[in-house]
MMTF fields as JSON, N, C-alpha, C and O atoms, coordinates in Angstrom:
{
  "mmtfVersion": "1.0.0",
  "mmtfProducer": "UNKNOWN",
  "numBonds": 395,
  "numAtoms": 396,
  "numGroups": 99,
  "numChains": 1,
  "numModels": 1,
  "chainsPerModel": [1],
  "groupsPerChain": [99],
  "chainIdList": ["A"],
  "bondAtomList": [4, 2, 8, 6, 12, 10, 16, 14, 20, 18, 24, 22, 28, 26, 32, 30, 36, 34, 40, 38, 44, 42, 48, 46, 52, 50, 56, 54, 60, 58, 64, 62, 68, 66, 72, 70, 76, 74, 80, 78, 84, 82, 88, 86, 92, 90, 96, 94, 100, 98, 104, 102, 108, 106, 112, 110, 116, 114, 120, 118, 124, 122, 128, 126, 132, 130, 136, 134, 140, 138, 144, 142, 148, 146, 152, 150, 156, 154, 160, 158, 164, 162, 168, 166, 172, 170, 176, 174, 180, 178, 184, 182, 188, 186, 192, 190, 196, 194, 200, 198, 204, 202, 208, 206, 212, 210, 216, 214, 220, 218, 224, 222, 228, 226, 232, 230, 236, 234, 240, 238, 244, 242, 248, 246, 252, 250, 256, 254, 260, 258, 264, 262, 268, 266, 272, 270, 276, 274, 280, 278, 284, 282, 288, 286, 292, 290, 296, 294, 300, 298, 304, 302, 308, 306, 312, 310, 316, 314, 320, 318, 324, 322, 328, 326, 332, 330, 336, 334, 340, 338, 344, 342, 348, 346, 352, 350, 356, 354, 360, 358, 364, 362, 368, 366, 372, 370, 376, 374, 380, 378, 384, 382, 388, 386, 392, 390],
  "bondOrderList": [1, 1, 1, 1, 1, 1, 1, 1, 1, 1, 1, 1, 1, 1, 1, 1, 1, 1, 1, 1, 1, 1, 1, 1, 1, 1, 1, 1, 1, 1, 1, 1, 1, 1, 1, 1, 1, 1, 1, 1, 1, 1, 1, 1, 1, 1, 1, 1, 1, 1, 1, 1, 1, 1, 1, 1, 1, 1, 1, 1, 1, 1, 1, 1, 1, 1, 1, 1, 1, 1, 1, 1, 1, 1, 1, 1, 1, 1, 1, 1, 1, 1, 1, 1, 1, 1, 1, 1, 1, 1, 1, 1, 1, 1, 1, 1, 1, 1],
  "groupList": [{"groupName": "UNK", "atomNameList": ["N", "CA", "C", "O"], "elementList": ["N", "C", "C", "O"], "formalChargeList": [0, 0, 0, 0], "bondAtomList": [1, 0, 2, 1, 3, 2], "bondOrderList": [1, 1, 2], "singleLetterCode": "X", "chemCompType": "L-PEPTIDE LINKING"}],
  "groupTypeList": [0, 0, 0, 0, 0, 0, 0, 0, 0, 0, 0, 0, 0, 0, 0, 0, 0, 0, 0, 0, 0, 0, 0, 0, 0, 0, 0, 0, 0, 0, 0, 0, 0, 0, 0, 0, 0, 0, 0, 0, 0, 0, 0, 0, 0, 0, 0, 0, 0, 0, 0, 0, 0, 0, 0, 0, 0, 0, 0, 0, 0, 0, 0, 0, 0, 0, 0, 0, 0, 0, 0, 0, 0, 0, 0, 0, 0, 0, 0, 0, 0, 0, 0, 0, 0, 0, 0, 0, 0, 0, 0, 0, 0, 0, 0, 0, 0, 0, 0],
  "groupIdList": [1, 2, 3, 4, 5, 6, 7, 8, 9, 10, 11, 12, 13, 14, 15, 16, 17, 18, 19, 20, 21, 22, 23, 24, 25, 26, 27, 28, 29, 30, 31, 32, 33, 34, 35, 36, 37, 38, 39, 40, 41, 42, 43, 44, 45, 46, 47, 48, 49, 50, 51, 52, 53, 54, 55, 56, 57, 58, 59, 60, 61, 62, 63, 64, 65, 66, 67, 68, 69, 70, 71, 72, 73, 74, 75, 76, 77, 78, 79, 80, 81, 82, 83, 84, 85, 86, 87, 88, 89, 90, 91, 92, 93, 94, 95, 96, 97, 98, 99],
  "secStructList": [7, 7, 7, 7, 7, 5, 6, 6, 5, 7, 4, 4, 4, 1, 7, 3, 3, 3, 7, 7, 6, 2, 2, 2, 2, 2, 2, 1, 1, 1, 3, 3, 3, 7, 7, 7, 1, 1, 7, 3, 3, 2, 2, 2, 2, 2, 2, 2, 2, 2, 2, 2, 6, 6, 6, 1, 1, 2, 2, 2, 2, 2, 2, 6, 5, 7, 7, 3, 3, 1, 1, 7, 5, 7, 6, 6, 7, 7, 6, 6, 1, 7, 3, 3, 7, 6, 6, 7, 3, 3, 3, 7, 7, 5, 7, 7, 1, 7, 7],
  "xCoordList": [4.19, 5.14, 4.531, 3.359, 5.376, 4.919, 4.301, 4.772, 3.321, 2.803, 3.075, 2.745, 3.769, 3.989, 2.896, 2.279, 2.414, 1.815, 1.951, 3.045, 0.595, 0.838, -0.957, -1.864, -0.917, -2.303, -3.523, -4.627, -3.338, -4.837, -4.79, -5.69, -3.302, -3.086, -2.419, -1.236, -3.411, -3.48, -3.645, -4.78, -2.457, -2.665, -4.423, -4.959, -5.306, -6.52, -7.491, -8.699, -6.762, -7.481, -6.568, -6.571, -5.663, -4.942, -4.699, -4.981, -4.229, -3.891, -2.378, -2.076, -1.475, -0.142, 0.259, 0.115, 0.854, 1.181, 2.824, 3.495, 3.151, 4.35, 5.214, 4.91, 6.235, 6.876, 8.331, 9.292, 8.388, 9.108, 10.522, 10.276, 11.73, 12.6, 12.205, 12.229, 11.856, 11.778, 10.521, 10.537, 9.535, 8.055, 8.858, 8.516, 9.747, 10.441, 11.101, 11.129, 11.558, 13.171, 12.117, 11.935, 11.205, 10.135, 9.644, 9.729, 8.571, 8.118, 9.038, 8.619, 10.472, 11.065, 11.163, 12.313, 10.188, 9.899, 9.504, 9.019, 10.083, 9.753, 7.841, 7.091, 7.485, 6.194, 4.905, 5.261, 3.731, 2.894, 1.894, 1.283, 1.685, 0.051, -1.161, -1.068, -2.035, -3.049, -4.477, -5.233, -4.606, -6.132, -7.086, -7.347, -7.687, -9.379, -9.476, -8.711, -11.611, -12.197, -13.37, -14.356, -12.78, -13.562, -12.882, -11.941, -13.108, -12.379, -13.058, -14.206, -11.416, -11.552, -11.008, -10.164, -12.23, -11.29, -9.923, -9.394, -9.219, -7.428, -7.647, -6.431, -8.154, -8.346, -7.999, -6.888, -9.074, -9.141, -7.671, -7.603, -7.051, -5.6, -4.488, -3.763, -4.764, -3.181, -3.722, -2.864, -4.722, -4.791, -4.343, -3.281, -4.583, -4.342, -2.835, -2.174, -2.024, -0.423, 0.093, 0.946, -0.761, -0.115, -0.284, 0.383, -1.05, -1.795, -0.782, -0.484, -0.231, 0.831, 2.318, 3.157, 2.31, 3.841, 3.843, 4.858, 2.601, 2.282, 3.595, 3.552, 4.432, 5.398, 6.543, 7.484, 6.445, 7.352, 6.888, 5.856, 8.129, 7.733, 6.867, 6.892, 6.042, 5.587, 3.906, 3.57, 3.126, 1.65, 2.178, 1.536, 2.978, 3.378, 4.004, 3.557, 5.058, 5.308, 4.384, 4.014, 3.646, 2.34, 1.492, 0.836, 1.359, 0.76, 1.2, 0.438, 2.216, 3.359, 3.439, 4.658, 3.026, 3.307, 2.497, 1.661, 2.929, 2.163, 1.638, 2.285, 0.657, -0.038, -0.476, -1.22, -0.089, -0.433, -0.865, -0.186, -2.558, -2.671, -3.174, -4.21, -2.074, -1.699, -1.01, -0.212, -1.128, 0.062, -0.864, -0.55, -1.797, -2.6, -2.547, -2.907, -1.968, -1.784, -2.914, -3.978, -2.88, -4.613, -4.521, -5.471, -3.266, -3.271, -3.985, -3.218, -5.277, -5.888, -6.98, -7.771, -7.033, -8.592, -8.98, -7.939, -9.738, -10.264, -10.549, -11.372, -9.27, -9.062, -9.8, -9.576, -11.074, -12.544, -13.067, -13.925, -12.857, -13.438, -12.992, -13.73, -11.413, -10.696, -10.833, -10.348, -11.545, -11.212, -10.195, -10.403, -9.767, -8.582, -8.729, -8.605, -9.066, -9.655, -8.207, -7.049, -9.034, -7.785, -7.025, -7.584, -5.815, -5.253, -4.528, -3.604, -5.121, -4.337, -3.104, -3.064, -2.171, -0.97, -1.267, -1.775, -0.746, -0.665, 0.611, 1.501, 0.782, 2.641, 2.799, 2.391, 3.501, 4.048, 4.594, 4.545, 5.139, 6.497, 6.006, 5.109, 7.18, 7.555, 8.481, 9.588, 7.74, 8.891, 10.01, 10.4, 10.906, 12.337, 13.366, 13.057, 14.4, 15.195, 16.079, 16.582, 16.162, 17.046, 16.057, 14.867, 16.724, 15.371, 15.513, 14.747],
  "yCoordList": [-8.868, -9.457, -9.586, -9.91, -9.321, -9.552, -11.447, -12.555, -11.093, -12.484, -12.782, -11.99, -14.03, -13.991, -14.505, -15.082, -14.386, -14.913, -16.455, -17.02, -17.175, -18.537, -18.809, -18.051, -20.056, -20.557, -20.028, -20.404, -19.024, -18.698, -16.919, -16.085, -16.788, -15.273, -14.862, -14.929, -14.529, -14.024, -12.783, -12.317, -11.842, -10.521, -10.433, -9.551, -11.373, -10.852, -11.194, -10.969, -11.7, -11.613, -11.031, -11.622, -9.999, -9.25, -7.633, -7.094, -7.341, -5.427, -5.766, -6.563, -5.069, -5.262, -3.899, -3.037, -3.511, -2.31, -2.618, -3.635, -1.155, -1.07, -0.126, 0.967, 0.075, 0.715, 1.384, 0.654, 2.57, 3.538, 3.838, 4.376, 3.698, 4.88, 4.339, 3.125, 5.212, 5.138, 4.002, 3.076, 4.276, 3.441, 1.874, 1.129, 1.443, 0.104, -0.19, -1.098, 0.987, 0.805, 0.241, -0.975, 1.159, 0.623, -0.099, -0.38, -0.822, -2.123, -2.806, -3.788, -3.325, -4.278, -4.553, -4.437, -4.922, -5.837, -4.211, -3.11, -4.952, -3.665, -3.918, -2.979, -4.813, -5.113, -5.914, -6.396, -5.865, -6.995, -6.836, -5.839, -8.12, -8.871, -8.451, -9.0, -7.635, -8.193, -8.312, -7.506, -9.722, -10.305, -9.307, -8.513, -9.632, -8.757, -9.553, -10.148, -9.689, -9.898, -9.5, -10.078, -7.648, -6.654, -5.751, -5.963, -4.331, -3.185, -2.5, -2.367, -2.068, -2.083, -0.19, 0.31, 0.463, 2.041, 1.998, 1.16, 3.13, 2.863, 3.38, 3.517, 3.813, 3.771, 2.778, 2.552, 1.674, 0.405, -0.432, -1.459, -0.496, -0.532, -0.41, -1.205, 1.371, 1.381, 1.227, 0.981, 1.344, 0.49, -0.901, -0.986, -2.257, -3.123, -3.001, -3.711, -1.885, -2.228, -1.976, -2.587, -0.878, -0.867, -1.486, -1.059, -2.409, -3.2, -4.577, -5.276, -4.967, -5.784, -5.637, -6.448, -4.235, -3.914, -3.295, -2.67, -3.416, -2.96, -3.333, -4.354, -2.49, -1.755, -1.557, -1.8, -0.855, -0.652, 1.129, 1.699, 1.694, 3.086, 3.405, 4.522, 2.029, 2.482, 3.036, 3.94, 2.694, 3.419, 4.833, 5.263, 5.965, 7.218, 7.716, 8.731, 6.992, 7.384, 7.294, 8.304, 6.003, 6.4, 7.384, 7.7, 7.803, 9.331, 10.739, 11.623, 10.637, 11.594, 10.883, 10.84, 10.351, 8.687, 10.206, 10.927, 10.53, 10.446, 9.01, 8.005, 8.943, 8.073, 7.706, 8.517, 6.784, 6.486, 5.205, 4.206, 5.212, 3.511, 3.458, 3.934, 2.661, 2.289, 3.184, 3.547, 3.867, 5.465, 6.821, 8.0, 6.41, 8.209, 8.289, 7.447, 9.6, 10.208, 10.18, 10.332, 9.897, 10.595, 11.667, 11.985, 12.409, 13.712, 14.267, 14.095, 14.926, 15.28, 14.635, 14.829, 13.947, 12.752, 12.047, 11.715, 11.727, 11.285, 9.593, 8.944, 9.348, 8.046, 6.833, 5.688, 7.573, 6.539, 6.816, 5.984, 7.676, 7.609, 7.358, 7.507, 6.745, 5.879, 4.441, 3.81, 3.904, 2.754, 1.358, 1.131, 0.895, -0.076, -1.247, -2.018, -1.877, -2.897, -4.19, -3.985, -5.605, -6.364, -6.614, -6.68, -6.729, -6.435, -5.468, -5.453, -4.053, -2.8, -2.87, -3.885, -2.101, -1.826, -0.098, 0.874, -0.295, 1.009, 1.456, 0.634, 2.428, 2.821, 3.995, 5.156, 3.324, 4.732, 5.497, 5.107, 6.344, 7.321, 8.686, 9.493, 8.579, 9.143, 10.399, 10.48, 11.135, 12.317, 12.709, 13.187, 12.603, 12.879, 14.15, 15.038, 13.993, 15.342, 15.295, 14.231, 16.07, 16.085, 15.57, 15.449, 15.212, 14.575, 15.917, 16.09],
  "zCoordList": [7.898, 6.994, 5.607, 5.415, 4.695, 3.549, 2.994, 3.251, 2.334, 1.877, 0.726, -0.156, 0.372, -1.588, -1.804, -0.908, -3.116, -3.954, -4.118, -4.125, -4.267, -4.462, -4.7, -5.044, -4.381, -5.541, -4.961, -5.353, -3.885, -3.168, -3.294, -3.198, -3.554, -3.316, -5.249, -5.58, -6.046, -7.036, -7.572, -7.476, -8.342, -8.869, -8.958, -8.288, -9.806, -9.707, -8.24, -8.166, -7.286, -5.644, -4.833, -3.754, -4.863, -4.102, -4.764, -5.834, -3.889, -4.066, -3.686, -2.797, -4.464, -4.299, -3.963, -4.83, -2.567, -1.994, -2.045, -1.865, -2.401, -2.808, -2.091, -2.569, -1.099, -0.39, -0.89, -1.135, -0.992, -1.306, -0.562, 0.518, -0.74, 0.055, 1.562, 1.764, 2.573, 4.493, 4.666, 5.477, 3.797, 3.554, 3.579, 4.497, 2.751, 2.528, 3.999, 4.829, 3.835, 5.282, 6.139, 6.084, 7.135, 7.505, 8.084, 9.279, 6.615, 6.741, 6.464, 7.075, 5.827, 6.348, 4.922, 4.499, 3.96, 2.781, 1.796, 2.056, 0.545, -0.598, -0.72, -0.451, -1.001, -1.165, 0.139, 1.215, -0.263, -0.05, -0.598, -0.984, -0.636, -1.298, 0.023, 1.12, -0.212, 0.316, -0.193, -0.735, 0.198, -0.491, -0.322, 0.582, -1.783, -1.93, -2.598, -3.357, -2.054, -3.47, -4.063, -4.521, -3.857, -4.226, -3.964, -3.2, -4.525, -4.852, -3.457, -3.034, -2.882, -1.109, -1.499, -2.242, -0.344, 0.051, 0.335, 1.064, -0.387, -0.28, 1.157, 1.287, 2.425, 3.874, 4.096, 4.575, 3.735, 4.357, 3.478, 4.152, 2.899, 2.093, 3.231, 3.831, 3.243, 3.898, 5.677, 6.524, 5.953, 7.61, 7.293, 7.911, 6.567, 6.708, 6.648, 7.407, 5.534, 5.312, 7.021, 7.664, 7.407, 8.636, 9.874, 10.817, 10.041, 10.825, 10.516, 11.485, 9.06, 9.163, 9.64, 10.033, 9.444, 9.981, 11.431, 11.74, 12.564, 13.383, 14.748, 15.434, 14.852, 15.717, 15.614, 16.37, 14.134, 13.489, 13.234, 13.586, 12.471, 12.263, 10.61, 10.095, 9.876, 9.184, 9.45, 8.685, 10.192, 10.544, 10.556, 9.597, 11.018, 10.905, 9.556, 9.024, 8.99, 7.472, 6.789, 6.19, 6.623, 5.835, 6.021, 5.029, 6.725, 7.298, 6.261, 5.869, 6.076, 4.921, 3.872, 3.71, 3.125, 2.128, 0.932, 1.476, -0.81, -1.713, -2.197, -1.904, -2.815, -2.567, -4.415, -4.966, -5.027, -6.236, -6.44, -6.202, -7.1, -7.5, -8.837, -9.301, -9.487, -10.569, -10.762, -9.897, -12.081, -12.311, -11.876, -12.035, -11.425, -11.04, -9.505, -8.682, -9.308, -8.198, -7.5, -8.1, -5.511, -5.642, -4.831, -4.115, -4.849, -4.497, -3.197, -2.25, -2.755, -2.05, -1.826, -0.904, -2.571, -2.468, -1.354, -0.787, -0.868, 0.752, 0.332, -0.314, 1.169, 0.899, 0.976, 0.582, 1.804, 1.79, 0.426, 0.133, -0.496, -1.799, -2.584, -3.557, -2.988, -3.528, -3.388, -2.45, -4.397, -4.788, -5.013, -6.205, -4.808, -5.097, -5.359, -4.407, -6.812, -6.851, -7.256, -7.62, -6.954, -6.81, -8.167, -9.263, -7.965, -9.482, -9.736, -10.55, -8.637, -8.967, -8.094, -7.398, -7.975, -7.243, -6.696, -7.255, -5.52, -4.812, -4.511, -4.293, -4.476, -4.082, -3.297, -3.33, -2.61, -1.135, -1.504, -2.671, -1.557, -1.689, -0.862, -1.106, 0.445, 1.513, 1.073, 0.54, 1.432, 1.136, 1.229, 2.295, 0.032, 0.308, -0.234, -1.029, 0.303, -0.45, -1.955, -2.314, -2.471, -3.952, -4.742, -4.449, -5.965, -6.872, -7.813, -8.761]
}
């Protein structure tokens, strides 16, 4: 479930993951907060998004998810070598048709 923000859970002690289109449908919630307090592998990111929405159909969409944190794509990048420090935003977007 998504966590709001409040006096322990702060843009600068959380990563704000952001769900797209089927990524939203999903998990249920457009967003969540999750605490850092240190710049975590986007691996270790989207296991936790899916570890919160765990039996649901998002652990598999994220699987197909492009993958952007902040506005840069990370394209082909090995998601243990992506960075995500707290403060930044990450965003799903699940592949769709038209556009």
């Amino acid at each position: 479930m998504s966590t709001p923000p409040d006096a322990t859970t702060r843009p600068e002690t959380a990563i704000t993951v952001r769900y797209w289109a089927s990524a939203r449908a999903a998990a249920g919630v457009a967003s969540d907060e999750l605490p850092a307090a240190a710049p975590l592998p986007l691996a270790t990111v989207l296991a936790r998004a899916a570890t919160l929405h765990a039996g649901t159909r998002l652990p598999d969409v994220l699987k197909v998810c492009s993958v952007l944190v902040g506005e840069t794509p990370v394209g082909s990048a090995d998601a243990e070598d992506v960075l995500v420090a707290p403060g930044e935003t990450v965003e799903l977007l699940p592949p769709f048709a038209g556009g």
